[in-house]
C-alpha positions as CSV (number, residue, x, y, z in Angstrom):
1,X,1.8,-7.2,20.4
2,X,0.6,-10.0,18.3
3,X,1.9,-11.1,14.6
4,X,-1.7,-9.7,12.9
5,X,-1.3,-6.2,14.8
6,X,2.5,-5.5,14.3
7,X,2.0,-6.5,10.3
8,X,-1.3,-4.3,10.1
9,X,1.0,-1.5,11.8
10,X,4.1,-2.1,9.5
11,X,1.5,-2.0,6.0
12,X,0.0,1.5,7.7
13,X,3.8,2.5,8.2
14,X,4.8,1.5,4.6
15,X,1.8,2.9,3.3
16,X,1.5,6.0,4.4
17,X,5.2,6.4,4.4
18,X,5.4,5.3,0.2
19,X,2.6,7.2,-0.3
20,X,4.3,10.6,0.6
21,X,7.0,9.2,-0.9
22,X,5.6,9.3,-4.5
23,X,3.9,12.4,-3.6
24,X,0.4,11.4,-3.6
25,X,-3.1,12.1,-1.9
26,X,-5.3,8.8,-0.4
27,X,-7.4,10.2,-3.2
28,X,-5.2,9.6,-5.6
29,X,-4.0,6.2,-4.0
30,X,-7.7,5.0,-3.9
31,X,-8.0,6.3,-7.9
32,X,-5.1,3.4,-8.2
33,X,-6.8,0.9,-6.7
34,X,-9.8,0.8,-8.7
35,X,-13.2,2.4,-9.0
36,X,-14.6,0.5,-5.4
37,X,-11.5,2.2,-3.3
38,X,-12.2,5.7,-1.5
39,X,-9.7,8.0,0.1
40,X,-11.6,6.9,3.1
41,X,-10.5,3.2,2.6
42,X,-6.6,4.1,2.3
43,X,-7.1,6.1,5.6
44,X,-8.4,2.9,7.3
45,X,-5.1,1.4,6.4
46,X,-2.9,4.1,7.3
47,X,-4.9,4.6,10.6
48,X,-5.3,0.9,11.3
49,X,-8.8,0.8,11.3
50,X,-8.9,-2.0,8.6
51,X,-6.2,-4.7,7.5
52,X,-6.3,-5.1,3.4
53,X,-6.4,-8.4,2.6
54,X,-4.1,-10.3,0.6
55,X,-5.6,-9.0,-2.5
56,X,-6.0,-5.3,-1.4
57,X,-2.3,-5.8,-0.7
58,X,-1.3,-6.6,-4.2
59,X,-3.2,-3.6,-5.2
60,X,-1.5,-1.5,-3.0
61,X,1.8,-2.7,-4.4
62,X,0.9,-1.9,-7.8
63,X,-0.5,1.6,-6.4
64,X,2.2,2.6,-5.0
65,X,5.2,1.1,-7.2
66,X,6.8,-1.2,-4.2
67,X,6.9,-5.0,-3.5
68,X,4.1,-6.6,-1.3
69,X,6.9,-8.0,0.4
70,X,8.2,-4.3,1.5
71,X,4.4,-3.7,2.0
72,X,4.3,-6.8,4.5
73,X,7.7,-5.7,6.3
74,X,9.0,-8.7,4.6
75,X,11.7,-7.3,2.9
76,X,13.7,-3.8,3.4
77,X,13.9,-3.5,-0.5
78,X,11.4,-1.3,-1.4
79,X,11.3,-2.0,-5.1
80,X,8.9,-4.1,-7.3
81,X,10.8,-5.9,-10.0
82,X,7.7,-6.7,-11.9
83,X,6.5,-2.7,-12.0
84,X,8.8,-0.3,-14.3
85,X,8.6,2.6,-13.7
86,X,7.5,3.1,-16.8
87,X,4.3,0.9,-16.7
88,X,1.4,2.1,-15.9
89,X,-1.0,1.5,-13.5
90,X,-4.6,1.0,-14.0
């Protein structure tokens, strides 16, 4: 398998698997990532369809309270030290 399809299938992993984590729809995912996501977008990414880009990425992060890194499969620390969990997200 080459580098680009194992780290699109480890961010549909991560996603989908933070995502049920934090109890949320794709709906509600694609609400987090701004007023251009859809639920359809986020099921691209879970499914494969579609690799975010580095920018959809950092969304995602912020969406779904984790590190990019994690996100990436970069990391095994799930965490984002720069999102409380108190902050809010947009």
């Amino acid at each position: 398998m080459s580098a680009s399809k194992q780290v699109a299938r480890t961010i549909a992993e991560r996603v989908r698997e933070r995502r049920d984590a934090l109890g949320l729809s794709q709906d509600e995912v694609a609400q987090r990532l701004g007023p251009k996501a859809s639920r359809v977008q986020v099921s691209h990414y879970e499914c494969q369809r579609r690799t975010p880009t580095a920018a959809v990425v950092r969304a995602l992060a912020v969406a779904l309270r984790c590190s990019a890194d994690w996100l990436l499969g970069l990391t095994t620390r799930v965490d984002n030290p720069e999102v409380s969990a108190t902050k809010p997200v947009r």
